[in-house]
C-alpha positions as CSV (number, residue, x, y, z in Angstrom):
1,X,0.0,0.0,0.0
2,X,1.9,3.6,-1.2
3,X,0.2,5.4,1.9
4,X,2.0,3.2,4.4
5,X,5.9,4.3,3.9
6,X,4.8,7.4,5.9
7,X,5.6,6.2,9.7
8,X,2.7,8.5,10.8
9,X,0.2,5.8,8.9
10,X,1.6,2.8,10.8
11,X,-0.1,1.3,13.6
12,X,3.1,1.2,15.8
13,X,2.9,5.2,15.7
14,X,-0.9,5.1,16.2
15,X,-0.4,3.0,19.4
16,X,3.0,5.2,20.5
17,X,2.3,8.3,23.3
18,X,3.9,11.1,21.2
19,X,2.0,14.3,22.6
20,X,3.8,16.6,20.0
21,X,3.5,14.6,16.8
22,X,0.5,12.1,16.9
23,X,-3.0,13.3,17.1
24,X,-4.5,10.9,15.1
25,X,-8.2,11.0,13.8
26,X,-10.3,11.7,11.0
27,X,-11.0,15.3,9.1
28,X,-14.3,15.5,10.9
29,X,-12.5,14.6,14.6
30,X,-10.0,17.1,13.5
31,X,-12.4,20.1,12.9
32,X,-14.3,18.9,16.2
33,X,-11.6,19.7,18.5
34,X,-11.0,23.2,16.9
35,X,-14.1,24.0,16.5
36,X,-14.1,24.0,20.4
37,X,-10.7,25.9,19.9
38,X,-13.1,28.7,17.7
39,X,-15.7,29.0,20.4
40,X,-12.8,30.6,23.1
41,X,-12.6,26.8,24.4
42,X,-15.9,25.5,25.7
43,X,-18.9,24.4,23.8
44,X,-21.5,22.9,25.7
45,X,-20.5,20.2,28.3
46,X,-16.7,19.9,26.3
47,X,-14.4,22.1,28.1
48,X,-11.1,22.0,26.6
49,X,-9.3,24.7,28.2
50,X,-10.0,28.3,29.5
51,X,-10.4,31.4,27.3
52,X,-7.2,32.7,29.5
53,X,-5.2,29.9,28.9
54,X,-6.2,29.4,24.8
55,X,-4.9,33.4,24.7
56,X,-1.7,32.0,26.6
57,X,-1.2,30.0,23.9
58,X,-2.1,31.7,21.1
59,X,-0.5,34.4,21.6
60,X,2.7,35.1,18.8
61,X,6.1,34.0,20.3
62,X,8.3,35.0,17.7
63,X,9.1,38.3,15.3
64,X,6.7,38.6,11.9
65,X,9.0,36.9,9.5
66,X,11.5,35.5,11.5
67,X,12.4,32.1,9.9
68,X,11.5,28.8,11.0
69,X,14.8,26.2,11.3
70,X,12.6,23.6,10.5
71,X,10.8,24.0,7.5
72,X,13.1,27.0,6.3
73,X,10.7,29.8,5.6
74,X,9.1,32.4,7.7
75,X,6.1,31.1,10.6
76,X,4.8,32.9,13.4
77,X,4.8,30.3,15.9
78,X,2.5,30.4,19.7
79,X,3.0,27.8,22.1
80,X,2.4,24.8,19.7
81,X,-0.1,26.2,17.0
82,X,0.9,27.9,13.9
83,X,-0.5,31.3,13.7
84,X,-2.5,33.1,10.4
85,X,-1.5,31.1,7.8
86,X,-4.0,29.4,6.7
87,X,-5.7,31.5,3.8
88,X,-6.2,34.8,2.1
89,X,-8.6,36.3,4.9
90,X,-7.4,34.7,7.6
91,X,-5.6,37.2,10.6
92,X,-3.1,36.7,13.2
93,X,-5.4,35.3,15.4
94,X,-6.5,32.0,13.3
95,X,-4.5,29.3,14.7
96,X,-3.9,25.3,14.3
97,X,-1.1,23.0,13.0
98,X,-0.2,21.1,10.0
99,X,0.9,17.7,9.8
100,X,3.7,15.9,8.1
101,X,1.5,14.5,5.7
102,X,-0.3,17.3,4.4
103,X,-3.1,17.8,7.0
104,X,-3.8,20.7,8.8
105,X,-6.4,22.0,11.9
106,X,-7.1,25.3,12.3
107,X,-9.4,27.4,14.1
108,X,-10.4,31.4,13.5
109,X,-12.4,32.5,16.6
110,X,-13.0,35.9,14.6
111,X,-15.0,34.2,12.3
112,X,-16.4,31.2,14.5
113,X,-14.5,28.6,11.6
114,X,-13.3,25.4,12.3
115,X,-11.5,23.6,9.9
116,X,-9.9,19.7,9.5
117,X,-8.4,18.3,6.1
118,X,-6.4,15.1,6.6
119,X,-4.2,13.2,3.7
120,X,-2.8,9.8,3.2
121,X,0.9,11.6,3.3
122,X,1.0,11.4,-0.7
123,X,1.8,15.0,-1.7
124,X,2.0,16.1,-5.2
125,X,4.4,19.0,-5.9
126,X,1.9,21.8,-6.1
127,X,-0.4,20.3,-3.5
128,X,0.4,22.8,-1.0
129,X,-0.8,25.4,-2.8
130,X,-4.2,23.6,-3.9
131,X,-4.4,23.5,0.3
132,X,-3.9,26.6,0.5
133,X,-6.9,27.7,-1.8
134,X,-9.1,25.4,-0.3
135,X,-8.5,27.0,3.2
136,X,-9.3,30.4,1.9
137,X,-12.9,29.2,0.0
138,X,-13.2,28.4,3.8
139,X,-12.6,32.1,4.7
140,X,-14.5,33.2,2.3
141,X,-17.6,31.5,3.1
142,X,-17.2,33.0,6.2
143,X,-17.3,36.8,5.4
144,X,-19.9,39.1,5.6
């Protein structure tokens, strides 16, 4: 099977306790949790953290185009969630992560969005850019 030369698709890594790297689930479980995230942290009876401490987290930890050693180009990081970079029309305050495969999570509390995409880990050359789109048609149902 292609999909399975990515570690993150075998079962060893499902069944591993990797807190930074292995929040497994489907698109739909994705957008769940930040949909949560979009509401200030509670929705209902889930209570996922307090509006102070999502700030805390959110809140930018590096300079506006600083470069990332990582990936090599310029990411405004908080405390474990990338911050506006997910779409034409998103702002500084939309937050989530993207995975090694080509997923991503994100939450915009300004707009109320929630938003889960998840991949196989096959990428096509140009697919970050097609991900990119599709993020801001997200945005852009969203405005007024």
């Amino acid at each position: 099977i292609p999909e399975m030369w990515h570690v993150f698709n075998w079962p060893e890594t499902y069944r591993a306790v990797l807190p930074a790297s292995n929040a497994i689930g489907s698109a739909r479980a994705l957008a769940e949790v930040y949909s949560v995230l979009a509401l200030g942290g509670r929705r209902g009876d889930v209570d996922l953290v307090s509006p102070e401490g999502l700030a805390y987290v959110t809140a930018p930890t590096n300079r506006e185009g600083e470069v990332d050693g990582t990936v090599g180009f310029p990411m405004r990081w908080g405390l474990g969630f990338h911050m506006g970079m997910y779409g034409k029309g998103g702002t500084l305050r939309s937050f989530g992560h993207a995975g090694a495969g080509g997923q991503v999570g994100f939450a915009d509390p300004d707009r109320e969005l929630a938003f889960g995409f998840a991949t196989t880990g096959e990428l096509a050359p140009e697919f970050n850019l097609w991900r990119f789109r599709l993020q801001t048609r997200a945005f852009a149902a969203c405005s007024d």
